[in-house]
N, C-alpha and C positions, 0 to 999 in steps of 0.2 A: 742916734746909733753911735757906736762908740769905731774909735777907728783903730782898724784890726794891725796897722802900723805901734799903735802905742800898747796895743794887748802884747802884742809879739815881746816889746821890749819889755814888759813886764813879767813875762815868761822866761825872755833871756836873762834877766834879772835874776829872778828865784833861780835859774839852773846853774848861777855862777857861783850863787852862795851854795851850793851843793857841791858843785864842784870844788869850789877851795877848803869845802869842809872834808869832804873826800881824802883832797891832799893832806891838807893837816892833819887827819887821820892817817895816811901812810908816811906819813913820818914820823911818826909820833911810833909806831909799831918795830921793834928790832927788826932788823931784814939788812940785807946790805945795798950803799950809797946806791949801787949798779941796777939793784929789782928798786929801789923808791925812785930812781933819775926813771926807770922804762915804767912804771905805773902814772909818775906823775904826766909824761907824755901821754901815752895813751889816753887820760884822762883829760886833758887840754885837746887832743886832736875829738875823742867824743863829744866836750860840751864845741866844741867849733862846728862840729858836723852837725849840730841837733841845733846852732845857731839858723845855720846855713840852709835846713831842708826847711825851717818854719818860714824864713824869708824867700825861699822859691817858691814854696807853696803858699805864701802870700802874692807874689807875682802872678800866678797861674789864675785863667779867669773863673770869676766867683759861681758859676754852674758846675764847676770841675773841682772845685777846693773842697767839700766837706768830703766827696769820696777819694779823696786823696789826705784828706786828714783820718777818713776812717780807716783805711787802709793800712798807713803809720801808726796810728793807732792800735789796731789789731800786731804789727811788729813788734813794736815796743811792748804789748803786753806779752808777744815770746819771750823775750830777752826778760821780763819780772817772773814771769813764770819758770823760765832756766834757773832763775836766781834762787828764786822760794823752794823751787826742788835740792838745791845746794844747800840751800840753809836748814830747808829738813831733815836733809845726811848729815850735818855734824854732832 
């Protein structure tokens, strides 16, 4: 069985390369110094936050983790579904 410590970090892994692809992405777009300094934050406080709830909810015991991973789950597809409704109004 694989242990769910090395999954996580391979998870945080892939979220980091998203994230700096992200930023490189709002930089790369005209805007001013002031909206890329507050997206790039924002975007470092997100992937820290989504660090941080995968490793508590690795701490929490394993009868209680997948309905707290479905849960987040079910969140996180609000926040794609917010997104895809954005992206279908442009």
């Amino acid at each position: 069985m694989e242990d769910p410590k090395s999954t996580s970090e391979r998870v945080q892994g892939k979220e980091k390369v998203a994230a700096n692809s992200l930023k490189n992405l709002v930089y790369s777009i005209p805007m001013s110094v002031e909206d890329k300094v507050v997206l790039e934050d924002m975007i470092n406080k997100l992937s820290q936050e989504a660090d941080t709830m995968l490793y508590i909810i690795n701490d929490i015991p394993k009868r209680y983790q997948k309905q707290v991973l479905l849960a987040h789950k079910t969140m996180l597809q609000s926040v794609i579904a917010a997104v895809n409704h954005r992206l279908k109004n442009l």
